[in-house]
N, C-alpha and C positions, 0 to 999 in steps of 0.2 A: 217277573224277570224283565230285564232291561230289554227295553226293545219292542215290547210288546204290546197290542193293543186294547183297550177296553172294549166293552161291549158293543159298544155305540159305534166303535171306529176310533177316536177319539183316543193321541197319543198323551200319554201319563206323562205331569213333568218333564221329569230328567232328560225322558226321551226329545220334549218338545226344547229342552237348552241345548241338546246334541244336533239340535238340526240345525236350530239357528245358526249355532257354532260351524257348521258345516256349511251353509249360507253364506259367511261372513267367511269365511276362509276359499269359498266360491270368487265370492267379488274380489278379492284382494288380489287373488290370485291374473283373474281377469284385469283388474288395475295394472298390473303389473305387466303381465302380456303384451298390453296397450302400451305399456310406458316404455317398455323395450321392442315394439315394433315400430312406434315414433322414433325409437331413438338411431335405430339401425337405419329407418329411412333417413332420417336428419342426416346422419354419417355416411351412409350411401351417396347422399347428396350430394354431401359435400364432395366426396369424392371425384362423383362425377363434374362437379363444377370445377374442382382443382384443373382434373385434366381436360376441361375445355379451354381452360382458361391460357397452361401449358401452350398448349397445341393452337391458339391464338395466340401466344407472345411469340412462338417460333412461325407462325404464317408471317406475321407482321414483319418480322425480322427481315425473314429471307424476302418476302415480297419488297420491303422498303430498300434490303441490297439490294437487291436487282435493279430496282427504281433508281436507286441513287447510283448504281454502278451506269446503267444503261442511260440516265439521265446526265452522268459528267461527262460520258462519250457525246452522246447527243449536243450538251451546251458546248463543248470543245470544237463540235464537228459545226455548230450555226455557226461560233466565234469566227472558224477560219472560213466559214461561206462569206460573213458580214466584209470580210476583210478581206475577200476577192480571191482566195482559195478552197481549196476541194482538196482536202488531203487524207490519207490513208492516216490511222492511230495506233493501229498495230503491226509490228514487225514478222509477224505472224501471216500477214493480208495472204501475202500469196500463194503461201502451202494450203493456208484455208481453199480460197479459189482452188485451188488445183485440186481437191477433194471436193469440187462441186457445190462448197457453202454457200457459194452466193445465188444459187438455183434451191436449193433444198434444205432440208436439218441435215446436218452431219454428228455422228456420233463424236462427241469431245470437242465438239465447238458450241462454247456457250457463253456466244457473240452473239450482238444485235449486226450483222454484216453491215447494213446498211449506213450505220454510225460508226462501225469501227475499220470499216473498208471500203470507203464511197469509190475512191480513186479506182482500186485495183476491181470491183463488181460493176463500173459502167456506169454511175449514177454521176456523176461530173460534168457538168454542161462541155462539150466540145470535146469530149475524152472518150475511145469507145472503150477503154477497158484493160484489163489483161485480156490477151485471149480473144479476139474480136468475133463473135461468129460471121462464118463463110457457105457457102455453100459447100457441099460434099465433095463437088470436083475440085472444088480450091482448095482443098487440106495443104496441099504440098507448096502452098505460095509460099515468096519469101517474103515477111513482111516489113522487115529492115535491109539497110544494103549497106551499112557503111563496118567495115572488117572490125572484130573488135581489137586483132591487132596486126592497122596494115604495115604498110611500108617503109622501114627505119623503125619500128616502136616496138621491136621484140627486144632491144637489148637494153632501152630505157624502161621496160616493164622491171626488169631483172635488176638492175641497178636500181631501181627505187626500193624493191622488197629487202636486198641488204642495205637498203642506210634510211628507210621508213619504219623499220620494224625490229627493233632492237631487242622487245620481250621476246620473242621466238630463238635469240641467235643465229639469227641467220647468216649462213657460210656456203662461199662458191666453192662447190668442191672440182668443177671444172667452169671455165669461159667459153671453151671451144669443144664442145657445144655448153652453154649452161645448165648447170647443173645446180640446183642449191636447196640446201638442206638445213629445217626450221627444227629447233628444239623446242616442247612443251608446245608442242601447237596444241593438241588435245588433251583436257583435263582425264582422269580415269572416269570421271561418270558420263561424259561424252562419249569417249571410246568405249565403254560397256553399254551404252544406249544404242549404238550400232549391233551392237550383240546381242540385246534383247532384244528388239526389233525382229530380227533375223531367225533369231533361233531354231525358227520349223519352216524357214524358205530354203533352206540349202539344197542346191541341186548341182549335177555336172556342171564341170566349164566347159563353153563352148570357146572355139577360136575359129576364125572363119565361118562364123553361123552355122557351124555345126560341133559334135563330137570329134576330138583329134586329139591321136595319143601324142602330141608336142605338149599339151595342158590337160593336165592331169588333177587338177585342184577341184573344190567346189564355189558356188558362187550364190549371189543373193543381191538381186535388183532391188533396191529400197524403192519402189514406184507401186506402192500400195501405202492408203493413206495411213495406214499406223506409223510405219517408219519415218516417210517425208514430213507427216505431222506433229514427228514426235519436237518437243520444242530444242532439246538439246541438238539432236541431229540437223534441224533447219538453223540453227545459231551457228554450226559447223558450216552449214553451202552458204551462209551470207559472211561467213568469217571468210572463205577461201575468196568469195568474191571481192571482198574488198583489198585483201591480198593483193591479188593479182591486177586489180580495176578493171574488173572482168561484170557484165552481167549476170543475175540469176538466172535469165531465160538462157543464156547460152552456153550453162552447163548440163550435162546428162545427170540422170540420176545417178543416185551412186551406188557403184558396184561393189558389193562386200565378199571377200574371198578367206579361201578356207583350206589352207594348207596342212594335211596329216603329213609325219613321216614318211618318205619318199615321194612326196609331190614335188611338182615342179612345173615352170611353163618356161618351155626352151627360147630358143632368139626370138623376140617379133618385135617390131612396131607397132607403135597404138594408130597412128593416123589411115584411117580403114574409108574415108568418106570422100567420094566426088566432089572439085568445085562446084559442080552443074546442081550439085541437091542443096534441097534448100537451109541446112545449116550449115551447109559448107564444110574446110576440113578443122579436123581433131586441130587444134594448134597450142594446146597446154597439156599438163598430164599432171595431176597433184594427188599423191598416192601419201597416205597414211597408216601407220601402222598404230594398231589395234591394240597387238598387247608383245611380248620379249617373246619368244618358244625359248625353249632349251636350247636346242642347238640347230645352226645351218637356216637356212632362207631367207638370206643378202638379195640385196638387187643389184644384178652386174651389167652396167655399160661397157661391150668388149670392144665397144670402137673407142673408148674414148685414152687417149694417148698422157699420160703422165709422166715426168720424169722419175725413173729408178721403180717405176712400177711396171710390172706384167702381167698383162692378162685383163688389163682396164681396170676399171671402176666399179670397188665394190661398199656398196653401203650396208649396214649391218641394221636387223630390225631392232627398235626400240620402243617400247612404248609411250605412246603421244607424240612422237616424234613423225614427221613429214619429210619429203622430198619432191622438188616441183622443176620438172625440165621441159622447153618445149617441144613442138612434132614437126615446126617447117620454121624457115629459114629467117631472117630477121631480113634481106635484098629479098627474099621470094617468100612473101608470106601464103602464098597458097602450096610453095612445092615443100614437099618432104624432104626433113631434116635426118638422112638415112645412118647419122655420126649417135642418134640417140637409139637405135635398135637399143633391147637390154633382155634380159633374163629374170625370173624367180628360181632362185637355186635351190636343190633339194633341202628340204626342211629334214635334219636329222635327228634332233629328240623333240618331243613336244608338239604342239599347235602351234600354226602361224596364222594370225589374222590381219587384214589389212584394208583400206577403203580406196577406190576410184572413184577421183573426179576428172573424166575430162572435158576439154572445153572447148568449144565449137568458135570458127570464127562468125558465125552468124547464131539468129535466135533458132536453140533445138527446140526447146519447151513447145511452142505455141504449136509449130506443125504436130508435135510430138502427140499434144494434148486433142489436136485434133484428127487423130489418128492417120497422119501420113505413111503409107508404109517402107519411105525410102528412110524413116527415122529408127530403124529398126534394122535394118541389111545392110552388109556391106557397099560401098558403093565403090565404082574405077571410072578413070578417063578421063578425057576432058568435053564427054557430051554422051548422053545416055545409049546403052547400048540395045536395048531391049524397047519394044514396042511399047510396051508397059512402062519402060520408066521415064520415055518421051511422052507419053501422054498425059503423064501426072505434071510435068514442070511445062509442057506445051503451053502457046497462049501468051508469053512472055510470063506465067507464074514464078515464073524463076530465069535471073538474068541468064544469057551463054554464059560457058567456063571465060571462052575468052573476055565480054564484057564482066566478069564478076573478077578476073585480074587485072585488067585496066585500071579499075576504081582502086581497089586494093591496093594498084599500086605509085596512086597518084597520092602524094605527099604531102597535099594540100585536105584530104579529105580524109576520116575516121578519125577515131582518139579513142583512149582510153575512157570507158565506163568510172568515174569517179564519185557518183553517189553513195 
């Protein structure tokens, strides 16, 4: 039988072709094995080569932008040194600074600070900076003095804005006091960038630094850097600046408000601040409105006197639309303009949103930034009343009321911000 061995041990033919056969289909088999473990490695290989190779073309990339992006600010930033200037390259410089970029990394700034903000970080021979550091008791110095709008220049401010600015429509809806009202100042994706910014900061209004059932609304400091950093929103405080030819440093952040049905904030004046502190007083007020509600929550001027009208001046919300009046008097630019008291009237159907900007006659920012506490409370009078807030302007850090109206109201000295 097949298979089986002779005497000797010694496999019979057939048996001895069956093994061969079995040998040979051994090896082939093993050929084969071999030939498809080469070839998997081959293909593995390559594989892995692919994606080094991948993953090298996009290092290169991104490294080479950044090279070439950080490298064109660089050659722009020598050109204007070679050529006897030090200048800032992006419009951006200052919101960066003011979220501490040019000390640190900041999350969403991905600048080289030093090439694209030499001016505004301190790095400019003879320039100390935005922001100059001070010692701690010096927070509350004033570091400018000349009004941004002294004496005779409130009602050439106003008169430039209707006949400089013609895309907005701008219309004097009163002279005495003015009053004037921009169309299309904000686009909707500016106005909704204030809103997403805000979204989870809404809290009570305060009036008088505290809770008061006069204001009823909610509110929203954009003075965290997502908001002020956001690029739409800082395109908005350099728009209003040039507006007005007003500085950045001498506006406040901006307050975002938040009117439900039956809200409201009864009569007030915005002008809250002492000549004696160091930003001096409120002397603009440039309020925008966010988005239409349904119904109700106008802004009403009851002092201001129109013919065949009763009851003052009421402007109705719009969205993108503006209104820009000032707080003191055009002969007394430190005293309060008491013709612009005004009102938020109850919001009837819907949501009302809206933004403040006001404008300080001196710089707020910098005390602000360096945490002055008089940039933060209301302030009265014409010289500090509390031991506390004599000690922070003490020292001459801050002119008198009376020498900081002198200047203001010498004719010959301040001008409008026109950068």
């Amino acid at each position: 039988m097949a298979g089986r061995t002779n005497r000797g041990g010694e496999r019979r033919p057939a048996e001895q072709g069956e093994a061969r056969e079995d040998t040979e289909k051994k090896k082939l088999r093993n050929k084969m094995a071999i030939r498809n473990g080469k070839s998997y490695v081959r293909t593995h290989r390559k594989g892995i080569t692919l994606a080094i190779c991948s993953i090298c073309v996009l290092l290169v990339l991104f490294i080479s932008r950044g090279f070439l992006r950080g490298g064109s600010a660089a050659a722009r930033s020598r050109a204007l040194q070679e050529e006897g200037q030090c200048a800032d390259l992006n419009p951006m410089c200052v919101a960066w600074h003011k979220a501490g970029a040019c000390r640190r990394q900041v999350r969403g700034v991905n600048v080289d600070m030093a090439t694209a903000c030499p001016r505004t970080c301190g790095l400019c021979e003879g320039d100390a900076g935005r922001v100059p550091p001070v010692a701690r008791t010096d927070a509350c110095q004033r570091d400018n003095f000349s009004a941004a709008v002294p004496y005779g220049r409130l009602d050439p401010l106003f008169e430039r804005v209707l006949r400089d600015f013609p895309e907005y429509s701008p219309r004097a809806l009163s002279k005495e006091p003015w009053i004037v009202s921009l169309d299309n100042f904000l686009s909707d994706e500016e106005a909704d960038a204030f809103l997403s910014s805000c979204e989870s900061h809404f809290e009570r209004s305060l009036a008088g630094d505290q809770l008061n059932p006069v204001r009823t609304s909610f509110q929203c400091w954009c003075n965290f850097p997502r908001c002020y950093t956001d690029p739409l929103v800082h395109r908005v405080a350099q728009r209003i600046g040039h507006v007005t030819g007003t500085a950045y440093n001498n506006g406040e952040d901006f307050q975002i408000v938040r009117y439900e049905p039956g809200q409201f904030y009864k009569v007030h004046h915005d002008q809250n601040t002492a000549v004696w502190a160091p930003q001096g007083p409120r002397v603009l007020t440039f309020f925008m409105y966010l988005n239409t509600p349904d119904g109700g929550g106008g802004t009403r001027f009851p002092g201001v006197r129109l013919p065949g009208v009763a009851g003052g001046l009421t402007v109705e919300p719009r969205k993108g639309s503006a209104i820009l009046w000032p707080s003191t008097l055009n002969e007394q630019p430190m005293s309060q303009d008491g013709r612009t008291n005004h009102e938020a009237l109850p919001v009837t159907e819907g949501i009302k949103f809206g933004a403040n900007m006001w404008i300080h006659q001196f710089d707020f920012k910098t005390p602000s930034e360096r945490g002055c506490p008089l940039t933060y409370v209301n302030t009265l009078g014409t010289q500090p009343l509390s031991q506390e807030h004599r000690r922070l302007v003490a020292g001459g850090r801050v002119p008198t009321g009376e020498e900081t109206v002198a200047h203001a109201m010498d004719p010959h000295r301040g001008a409008l911000y026109t950068e």
